[in-house]
N, C-alpha and C positions, 0 to 999 in steps of 0.2 A: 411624487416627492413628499407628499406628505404623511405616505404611511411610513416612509424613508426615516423624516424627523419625530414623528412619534417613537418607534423604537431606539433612537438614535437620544430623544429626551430621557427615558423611559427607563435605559440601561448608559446613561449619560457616565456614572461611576464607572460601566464596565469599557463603553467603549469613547467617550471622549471627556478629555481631563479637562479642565477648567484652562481657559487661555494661556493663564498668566503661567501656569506649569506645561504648557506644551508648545512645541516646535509649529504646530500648525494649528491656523485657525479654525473655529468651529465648522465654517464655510468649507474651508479646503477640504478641512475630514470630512465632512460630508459628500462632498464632490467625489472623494477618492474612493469612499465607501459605496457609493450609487454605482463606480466604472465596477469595482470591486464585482457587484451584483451583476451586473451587463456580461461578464464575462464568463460565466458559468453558464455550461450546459449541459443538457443531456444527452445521454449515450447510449444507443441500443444496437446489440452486438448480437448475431449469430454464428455461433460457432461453427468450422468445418466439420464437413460429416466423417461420424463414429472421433470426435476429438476426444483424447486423452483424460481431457478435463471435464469433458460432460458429465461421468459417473460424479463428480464432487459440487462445479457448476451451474450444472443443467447447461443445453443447449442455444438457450435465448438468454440474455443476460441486459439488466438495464440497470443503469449508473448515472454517476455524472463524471462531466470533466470541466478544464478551468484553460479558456483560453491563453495561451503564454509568447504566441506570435499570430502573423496574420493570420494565416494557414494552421497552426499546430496547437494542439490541443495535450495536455498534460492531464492522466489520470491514474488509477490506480491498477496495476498492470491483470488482475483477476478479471478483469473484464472483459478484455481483449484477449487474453490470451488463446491462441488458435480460433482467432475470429476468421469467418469467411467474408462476410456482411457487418458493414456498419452504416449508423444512420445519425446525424445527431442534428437537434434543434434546439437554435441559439433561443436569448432570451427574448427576442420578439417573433418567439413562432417558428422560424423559417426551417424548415428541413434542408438536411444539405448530405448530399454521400462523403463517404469519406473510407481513408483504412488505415490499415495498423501501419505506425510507422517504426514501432520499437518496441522494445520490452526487457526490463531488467529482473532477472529472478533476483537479485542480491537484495536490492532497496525495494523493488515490487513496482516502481514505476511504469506506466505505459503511455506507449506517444500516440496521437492519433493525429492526422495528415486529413485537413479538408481536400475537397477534390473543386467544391463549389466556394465561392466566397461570402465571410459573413462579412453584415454591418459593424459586429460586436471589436469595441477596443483589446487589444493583449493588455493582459493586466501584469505586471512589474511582479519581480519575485524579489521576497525580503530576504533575511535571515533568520533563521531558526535559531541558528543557536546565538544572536540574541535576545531570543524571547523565554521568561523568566517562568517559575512558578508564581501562580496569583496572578500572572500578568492576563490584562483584558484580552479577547480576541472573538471572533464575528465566524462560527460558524456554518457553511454555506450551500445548501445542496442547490439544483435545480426549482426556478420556482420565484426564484426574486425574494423581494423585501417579507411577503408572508410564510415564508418558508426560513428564510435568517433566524439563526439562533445567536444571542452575545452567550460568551461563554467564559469560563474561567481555565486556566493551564492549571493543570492538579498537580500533575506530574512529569517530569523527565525522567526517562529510567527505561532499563535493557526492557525489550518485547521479544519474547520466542513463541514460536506459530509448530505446530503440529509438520508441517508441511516442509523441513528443514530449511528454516526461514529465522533469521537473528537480527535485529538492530540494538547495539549497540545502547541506542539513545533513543527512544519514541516520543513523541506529542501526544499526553494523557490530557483532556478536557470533559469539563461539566457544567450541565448537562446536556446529554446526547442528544443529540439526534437521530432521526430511524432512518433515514437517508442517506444514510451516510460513505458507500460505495463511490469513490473519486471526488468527493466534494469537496472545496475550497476553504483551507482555514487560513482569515485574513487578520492581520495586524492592526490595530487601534487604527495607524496610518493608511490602510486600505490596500499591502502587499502582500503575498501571499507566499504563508509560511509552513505550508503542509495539506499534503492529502488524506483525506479521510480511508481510511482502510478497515476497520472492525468497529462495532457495540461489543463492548466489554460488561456483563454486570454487576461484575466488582472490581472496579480500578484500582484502589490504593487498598484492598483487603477491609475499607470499612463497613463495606455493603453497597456502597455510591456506585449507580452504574456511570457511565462514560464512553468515549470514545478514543481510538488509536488513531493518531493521525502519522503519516511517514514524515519526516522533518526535510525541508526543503532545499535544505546545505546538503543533502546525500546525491542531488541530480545536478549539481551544477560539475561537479568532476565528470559528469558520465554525457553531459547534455548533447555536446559537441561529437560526439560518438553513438550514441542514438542516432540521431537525427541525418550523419551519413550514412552508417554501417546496419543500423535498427539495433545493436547493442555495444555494451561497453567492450572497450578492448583490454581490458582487463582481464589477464588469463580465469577460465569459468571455475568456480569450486567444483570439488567434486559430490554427486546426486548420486544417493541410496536408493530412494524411491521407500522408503521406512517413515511411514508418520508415529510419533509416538505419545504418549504422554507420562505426566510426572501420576505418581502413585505411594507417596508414604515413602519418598526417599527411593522408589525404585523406577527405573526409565524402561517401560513396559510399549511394545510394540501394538500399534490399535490395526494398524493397515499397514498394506505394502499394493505399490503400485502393478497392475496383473501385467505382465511382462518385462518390468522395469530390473534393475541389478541385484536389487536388497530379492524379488523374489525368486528370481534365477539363482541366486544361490542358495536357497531353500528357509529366508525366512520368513515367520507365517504370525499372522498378529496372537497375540498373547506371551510370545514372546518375552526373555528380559532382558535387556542390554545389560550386562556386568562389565566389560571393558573395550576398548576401543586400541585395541595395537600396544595392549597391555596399561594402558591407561584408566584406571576406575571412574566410571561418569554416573551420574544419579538423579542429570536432571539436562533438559533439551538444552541448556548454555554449552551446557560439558561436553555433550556428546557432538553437540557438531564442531565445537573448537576442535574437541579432537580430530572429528572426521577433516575438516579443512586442513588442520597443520599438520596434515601427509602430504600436501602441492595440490595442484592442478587436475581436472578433471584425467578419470584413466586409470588413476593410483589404485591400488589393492588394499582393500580396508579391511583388518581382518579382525572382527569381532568375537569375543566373548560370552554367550548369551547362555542364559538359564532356561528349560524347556522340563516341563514335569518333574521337577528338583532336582536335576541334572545340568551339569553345567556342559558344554561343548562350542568349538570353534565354527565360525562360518564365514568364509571369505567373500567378499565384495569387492567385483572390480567397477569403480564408480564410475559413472559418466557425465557429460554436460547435460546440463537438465534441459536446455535448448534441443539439444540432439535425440531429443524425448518425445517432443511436440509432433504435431499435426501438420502440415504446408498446407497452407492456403491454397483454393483452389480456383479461387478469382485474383486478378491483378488489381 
């Protein structure tokens, strides 16, 4: 506890307001913030053999996660994905088996399902989107109180991933942390308002590096469907299997997944996306708008690409990125 109240002194601006302007006592916050820390753990995952995601992942993959029920663990869905083996150990040590119990490509969430039970409390989910720019917030990997970083929200604002990956609305904070894979960003109050997902290092374009965290309002629509079906029921977007990136205004193909849709119909990285079903895009928002607002995984996406200054058609018939993966081959 009292390295607890040193950092808690320390960045007392960042994370607890003076009485007389806050809802809760310094005691409570404190309290809320100590469960806060109890509740995060670590996660180490082996992938199924020859999985999909090994060539980008690697095969062994270690994270954290943020306990959110007795049993079930909330983290960042890259880490599990096509796990065979998982392992994680709470904040006093304890190892415990556990497996995947879900995974959303859309938000990136992943669920994990103990098998063994922990001491550790479920820590309470806030809202994200009432958390502000400038607003304080507690940083969290694996590790407890010497590992906590106070932090600042820099940013809200769209995040697009290589990986045909969009939200909307991200949790930009500074300063980062290097841990950052599944780890818990909590609220002045000690609720937890987002997963840690990427080291960015330049968040806002001014050189500041930072963290991505996924916003915590994006799993409570899908929670309840997780946690029976292992995903949402939300008909799946439709998957290229095309990573790409931005280039001077032009949307230039870096990869394409080796057996996946985008390279069955013969495109090849270097690539330039010119249009999307006649639609001109020039940067990874455009292009997957486009690509989605054709429906549901299935559709024929029929591109426009430039290839040795030649422009020509290449049709894509897309599939669920789910129906892509690897099957576990333990229960």
């Amino acid at each position: 506890m009292k390295h607890l109240t040193i950092l808690l002194v320390a960045g007392a601006a960042l994370l607890l307001p003076s009485v007389a302007s806050a809802e809760l006592s310094n005691e409570e916050a404190k309290a809320r913030i100590e469960s806060a820390l109890q509740s995060v753990v670590k996660i180490s995952a082996k992938a199924t053999p020859n999985a999909r995601s090994n060539a980008t992942l690697g095969d062994e993959r270690e994270g954290n996660g943020v306990l959110i029920e007795k049993d079930l663990i909330l983290t960042i869905g890259y880490l599990i994905m096509e796990a065979d083996e998982i392992e994680v150990i709470d904040a006093k040590g304890k190892r415990l088996p556990a497996k995947v119990a879900g995974y959303d490509h859309s938000s990136g969430f992943g669920l994990v399902r103990l098998i063994a039970p922990t001491s550790a409390q479920p820590i309470a989910l806030g809202s994200s989107s009432g958390i502000n720019v400038k607003d304080p917030v507690l940083s969290v990997p694996f590790g407890g109180i010497d590992e906590a970083q106070p932090a600042f929200v820099t940013a809200k604002k769209e995040f697009t991933g290589a990986w045909e990956y969009k939200l909307d609305e991200a949790l930009y904070t500074f300063p980062p942390i290097m841990n950052w894979g599944g780890a818990g960003l909590f609220s002045k109050e000690g609720a937890l308002v987002g997963i840690g997902s990427l080291f960015l290092r330049n968040v806002n374009g001014d050189g500041a590096p930072g963290n991505m965290f996924v916003p915590i309002d994006l799993l409570k629509p899908i929670l309840s469907d997780l946690k029976a079906n292992g995903r949402s029921a939300s008909p799946p977007r439709p998957w290229l299997g095309a990573s790409t990136e931005e280039r001077s205004r032009r949307l230039v193909v870096s990869r394409v997944s080796p057996d996946g849709p985008a390279s069955e119909a013969g495109l090849k990285a270097g690539d330039v996306i010119v249009s999307v079903n006649g639609t001109t895009v020039r940067s990874q928002a455009a292009f997957y708008d486009a690509v989605w607002s054709r429906g549901a995984a299935g559709v024929t996406v029929s591109l426009t690409i430039e290839r040795s200054g030649e422009e020509q058609r290449v049709s894509v018939k897309s599939i669920d990125r789910m129906d892509f993966l690897k099957p576990r081959t333990t229960l």
